[in-house]
DSSP file (Angstrom, degrees, kcal/mol; ACC not computed):
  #  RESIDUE AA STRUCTURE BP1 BP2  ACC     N-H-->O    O-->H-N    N-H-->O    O-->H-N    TCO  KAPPA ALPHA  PHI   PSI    X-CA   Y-CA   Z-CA
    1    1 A X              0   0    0      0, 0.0     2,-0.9     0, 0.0     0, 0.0   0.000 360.0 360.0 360.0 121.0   72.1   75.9   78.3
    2    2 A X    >   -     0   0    0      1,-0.2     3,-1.3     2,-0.0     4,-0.2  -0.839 360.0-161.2-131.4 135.7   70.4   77.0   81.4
    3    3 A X  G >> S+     0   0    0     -2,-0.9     4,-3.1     1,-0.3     3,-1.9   0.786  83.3  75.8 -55.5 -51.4   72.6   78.4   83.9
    4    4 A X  G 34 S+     0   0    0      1,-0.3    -1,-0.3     2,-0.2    -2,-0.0   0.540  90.4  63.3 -49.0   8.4   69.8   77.8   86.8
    5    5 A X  G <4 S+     0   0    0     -3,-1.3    -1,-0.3    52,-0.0    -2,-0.2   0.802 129.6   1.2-100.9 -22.2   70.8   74.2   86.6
    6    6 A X  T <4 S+     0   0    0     -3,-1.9    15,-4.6    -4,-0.2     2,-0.7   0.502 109.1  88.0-133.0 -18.6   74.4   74.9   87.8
    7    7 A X  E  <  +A   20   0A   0     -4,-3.1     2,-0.4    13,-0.2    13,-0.2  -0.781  65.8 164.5 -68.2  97.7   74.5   78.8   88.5
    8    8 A X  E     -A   19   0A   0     11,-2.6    11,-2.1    -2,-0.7     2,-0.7  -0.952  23.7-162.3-129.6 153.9   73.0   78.4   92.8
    9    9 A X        +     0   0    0     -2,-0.4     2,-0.4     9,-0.2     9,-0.1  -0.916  12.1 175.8-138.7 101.7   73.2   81.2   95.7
   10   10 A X    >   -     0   0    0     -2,-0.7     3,-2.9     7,-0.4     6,-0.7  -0.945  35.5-134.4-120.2 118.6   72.8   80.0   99.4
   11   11 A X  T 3> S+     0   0    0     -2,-0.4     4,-0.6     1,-0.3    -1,-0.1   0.813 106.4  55.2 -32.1 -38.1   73.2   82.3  102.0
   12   12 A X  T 34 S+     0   0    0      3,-0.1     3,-0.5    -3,-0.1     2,-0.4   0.977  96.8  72.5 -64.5 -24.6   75.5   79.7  103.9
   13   13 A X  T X> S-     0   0    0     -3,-2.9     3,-2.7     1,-0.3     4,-1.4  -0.656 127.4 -30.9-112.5 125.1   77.9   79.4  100.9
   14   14 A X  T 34 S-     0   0    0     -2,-0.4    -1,-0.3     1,-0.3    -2,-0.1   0.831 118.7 -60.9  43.8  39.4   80.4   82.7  100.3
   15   15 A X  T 3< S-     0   0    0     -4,-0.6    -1,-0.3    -3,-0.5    -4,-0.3   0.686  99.7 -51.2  62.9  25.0   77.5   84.9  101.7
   16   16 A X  T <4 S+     0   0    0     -3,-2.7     2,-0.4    -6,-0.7    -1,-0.3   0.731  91.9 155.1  62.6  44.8   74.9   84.0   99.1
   17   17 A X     <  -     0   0    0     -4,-1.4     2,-0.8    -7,-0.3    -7,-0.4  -0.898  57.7 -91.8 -89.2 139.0   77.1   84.7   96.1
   18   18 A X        +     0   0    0     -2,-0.4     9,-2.1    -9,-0.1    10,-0.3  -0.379  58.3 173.6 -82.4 115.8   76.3   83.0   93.2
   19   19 A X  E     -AB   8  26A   0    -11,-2.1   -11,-2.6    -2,-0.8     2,-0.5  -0.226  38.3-101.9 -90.7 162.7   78.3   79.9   93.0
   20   20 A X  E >   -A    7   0A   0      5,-0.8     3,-2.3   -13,-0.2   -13,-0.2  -0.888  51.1-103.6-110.6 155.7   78.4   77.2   91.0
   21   21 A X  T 3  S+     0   0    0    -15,-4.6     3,-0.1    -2,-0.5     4,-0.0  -0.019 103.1  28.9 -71.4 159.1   76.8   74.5   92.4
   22   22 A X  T 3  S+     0   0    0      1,-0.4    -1,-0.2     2,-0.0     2,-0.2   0.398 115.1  66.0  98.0 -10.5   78.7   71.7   94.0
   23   23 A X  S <  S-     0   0    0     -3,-2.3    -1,-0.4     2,-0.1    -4,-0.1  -0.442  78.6-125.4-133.0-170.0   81.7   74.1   94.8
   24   24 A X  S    S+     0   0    0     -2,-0.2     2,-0.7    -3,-0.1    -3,-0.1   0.472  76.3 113.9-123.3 -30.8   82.7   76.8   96.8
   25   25 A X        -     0   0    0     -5,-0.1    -5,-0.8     1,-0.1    -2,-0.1  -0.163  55.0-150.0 -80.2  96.3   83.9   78.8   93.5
   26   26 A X  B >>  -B   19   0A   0     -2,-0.7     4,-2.4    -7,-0.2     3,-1.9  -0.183  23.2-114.9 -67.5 168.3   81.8   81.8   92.8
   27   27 A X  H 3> S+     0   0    0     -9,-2.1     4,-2.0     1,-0.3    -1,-0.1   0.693 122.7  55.1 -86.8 -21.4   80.9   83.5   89.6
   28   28 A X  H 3> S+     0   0    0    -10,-0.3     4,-0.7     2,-0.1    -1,-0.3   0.654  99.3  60.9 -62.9 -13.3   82.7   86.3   90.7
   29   29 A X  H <> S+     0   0    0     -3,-1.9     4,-2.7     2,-0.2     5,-0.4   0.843 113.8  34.7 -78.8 -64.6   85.8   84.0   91.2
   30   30 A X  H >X S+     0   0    0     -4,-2.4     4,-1.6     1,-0.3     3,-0.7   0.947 110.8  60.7 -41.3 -46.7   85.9   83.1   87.4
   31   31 A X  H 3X S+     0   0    0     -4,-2.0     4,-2.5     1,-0.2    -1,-0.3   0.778 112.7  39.5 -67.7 -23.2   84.9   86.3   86.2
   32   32 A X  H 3X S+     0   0    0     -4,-0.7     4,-1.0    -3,-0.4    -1,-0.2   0.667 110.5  53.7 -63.1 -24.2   88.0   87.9   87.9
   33   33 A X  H <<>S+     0   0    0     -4,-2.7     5,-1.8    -3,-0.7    -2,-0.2   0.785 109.6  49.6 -79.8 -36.9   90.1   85.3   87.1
   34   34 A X  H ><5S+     0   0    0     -4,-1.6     3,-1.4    -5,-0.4    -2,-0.2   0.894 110.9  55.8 -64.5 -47.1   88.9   85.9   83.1
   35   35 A X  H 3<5S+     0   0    0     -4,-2.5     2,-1.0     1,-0.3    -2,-0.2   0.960 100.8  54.6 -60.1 -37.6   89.6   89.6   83.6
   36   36 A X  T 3<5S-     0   0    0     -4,-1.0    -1,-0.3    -5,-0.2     2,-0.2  -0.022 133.0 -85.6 -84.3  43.2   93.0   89.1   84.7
   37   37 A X  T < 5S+     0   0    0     -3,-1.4    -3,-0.2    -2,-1.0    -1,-0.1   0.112  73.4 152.2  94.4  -6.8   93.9   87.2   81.7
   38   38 A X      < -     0   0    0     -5,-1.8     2,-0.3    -2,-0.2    -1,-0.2  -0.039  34.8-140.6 -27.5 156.3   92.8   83.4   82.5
   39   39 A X     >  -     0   0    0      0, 0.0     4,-1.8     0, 0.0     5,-0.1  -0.870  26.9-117.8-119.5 155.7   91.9   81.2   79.4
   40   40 A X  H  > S+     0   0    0     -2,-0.3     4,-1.5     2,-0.2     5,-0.2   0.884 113.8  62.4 -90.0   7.6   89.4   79.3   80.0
   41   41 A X  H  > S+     0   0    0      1,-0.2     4,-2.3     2,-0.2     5,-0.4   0.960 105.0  54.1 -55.8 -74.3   92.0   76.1   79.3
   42   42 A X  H  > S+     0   0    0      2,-0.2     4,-2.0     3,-0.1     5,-0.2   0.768 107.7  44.9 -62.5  -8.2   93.8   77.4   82.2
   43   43 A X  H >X S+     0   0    0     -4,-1.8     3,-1.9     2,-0.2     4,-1.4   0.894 114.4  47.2 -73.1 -82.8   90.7   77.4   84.7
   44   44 A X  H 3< S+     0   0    0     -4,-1.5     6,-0.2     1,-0.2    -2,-0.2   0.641 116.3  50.4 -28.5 -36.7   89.5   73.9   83.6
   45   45 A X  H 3< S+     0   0    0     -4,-2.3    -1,-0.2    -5,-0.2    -2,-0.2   0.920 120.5  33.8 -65.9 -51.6   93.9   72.9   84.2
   46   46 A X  H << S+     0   0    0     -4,-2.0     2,-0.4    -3,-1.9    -2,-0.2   0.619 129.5  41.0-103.0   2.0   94.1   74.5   87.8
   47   47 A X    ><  +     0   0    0     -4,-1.4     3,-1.1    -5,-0.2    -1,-0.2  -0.856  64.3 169.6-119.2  94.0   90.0   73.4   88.6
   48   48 A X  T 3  S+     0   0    0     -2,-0.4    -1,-0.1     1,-0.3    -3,-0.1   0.701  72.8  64.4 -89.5  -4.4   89.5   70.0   87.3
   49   49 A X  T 3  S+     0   0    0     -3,-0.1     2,-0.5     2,-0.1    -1,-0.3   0.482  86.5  81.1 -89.1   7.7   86.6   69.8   88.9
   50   50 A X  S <  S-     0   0    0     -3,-1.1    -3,-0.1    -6,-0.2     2,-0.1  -0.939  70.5-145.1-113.1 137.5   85.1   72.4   87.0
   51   51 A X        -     0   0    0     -2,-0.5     4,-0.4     1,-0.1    -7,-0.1  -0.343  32.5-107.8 -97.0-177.0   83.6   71.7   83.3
   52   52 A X  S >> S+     0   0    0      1,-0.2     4,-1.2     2,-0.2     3,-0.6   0.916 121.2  49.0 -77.3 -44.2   83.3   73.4   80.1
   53   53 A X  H 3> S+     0   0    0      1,-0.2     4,-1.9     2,-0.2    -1,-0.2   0.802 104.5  61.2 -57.0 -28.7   79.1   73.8   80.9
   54   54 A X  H 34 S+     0   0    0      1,-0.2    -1,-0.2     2,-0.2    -2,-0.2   0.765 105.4  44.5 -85.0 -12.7   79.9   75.1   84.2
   55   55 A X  H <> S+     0   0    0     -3,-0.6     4,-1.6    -4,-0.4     3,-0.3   0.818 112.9  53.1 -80.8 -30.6   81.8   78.1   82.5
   56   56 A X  H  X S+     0   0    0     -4,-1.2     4,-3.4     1,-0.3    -2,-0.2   0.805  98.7  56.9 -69.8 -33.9   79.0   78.6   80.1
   57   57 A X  H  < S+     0   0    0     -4,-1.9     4,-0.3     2,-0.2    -1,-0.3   0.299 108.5  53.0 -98.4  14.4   76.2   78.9   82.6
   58   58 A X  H  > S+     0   0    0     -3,-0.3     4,-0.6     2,-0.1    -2,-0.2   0.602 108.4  49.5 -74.4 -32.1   78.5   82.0   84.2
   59   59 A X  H  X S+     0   0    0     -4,-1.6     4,-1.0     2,-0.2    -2,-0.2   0.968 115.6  42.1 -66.4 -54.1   78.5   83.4   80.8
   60   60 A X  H  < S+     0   0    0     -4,-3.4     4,-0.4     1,-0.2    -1,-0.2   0.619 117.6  46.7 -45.5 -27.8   74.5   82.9   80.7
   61   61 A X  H  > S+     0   0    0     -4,-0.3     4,-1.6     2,-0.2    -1,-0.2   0.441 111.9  47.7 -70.4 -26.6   74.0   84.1   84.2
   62   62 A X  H  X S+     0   0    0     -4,-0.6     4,-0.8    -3,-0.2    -2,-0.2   0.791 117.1  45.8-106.1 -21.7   76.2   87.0   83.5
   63   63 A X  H  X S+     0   0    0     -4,-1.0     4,-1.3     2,-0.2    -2,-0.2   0.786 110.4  56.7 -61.0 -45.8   73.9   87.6   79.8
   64   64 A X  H  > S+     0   0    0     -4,-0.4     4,-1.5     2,-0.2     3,-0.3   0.978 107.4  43.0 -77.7 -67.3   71.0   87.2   81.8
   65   65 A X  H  X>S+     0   0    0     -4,-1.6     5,-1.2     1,-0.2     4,-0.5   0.867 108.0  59.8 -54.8 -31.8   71.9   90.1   84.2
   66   66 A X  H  <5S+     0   0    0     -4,-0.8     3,-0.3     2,-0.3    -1,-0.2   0.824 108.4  43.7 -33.0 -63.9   73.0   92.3   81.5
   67   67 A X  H  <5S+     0   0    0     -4,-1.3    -2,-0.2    -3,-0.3    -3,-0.1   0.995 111.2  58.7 -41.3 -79.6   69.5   92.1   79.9
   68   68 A X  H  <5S-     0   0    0     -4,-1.5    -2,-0.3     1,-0.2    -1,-0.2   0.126 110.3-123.6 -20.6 -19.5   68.2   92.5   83.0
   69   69 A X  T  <5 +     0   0    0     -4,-0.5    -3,-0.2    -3,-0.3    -1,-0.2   0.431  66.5 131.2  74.2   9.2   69.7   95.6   83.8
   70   70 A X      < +     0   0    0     -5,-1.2     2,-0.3    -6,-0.2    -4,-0.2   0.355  42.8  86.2 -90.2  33.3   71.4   94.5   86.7
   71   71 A X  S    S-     0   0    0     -6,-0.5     2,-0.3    -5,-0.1     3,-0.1  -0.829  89.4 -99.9 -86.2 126.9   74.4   95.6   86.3
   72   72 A X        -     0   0    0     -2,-0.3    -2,-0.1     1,-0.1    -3,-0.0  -0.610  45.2-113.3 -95.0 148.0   75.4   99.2   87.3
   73   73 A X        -     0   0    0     -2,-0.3     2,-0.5    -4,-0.1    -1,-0.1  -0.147  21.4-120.4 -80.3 154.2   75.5  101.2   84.4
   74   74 A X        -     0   0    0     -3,-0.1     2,-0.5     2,-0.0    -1,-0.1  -0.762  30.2-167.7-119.4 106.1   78.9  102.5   83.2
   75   75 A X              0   0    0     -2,-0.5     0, 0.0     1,-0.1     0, 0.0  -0.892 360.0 360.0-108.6 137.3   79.0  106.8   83.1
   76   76 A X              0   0    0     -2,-0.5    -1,-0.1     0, 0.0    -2,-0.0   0.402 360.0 360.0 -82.0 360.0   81.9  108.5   81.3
């Protein structure tokens, strides 16, 4: 899967957050929505317009930064 086919960031859209493309629904949308106890049945149920690939290429985008070290690092 790669997530640059459906992972996109345009300044006009949610202030160039990374969306998935075709929507308004950022990867920040989901990923909160995961934390708070979503499945990802119930995202697909209350988004039908979002697929199973378009969940995957947040998970790769969110893998990618993670390598990448762009993530801020976690101090006890």
């Amino acid at each position: 899967m790669n997530w640059q086919d459906r992972i996109v960031s345009d300044k006009n859209i949610l202030l160039g957050k990374p969306t998935i493309k075709g929507t308004r629904i950022s990867v920040e949308f989901v990923l909160d929505r995961l934390a708070n106890g979503w499945t990802e049945h119930m995202l697909l149920e209350n988004y039908p317009h979002l697929t199973k690939e378009d969940l995957q290429a947040v998970f790769g985008y969110l893998n990618d930064c993670v390598k990448d070290g762009l993530l801020v690092e976690i101090r006890s």
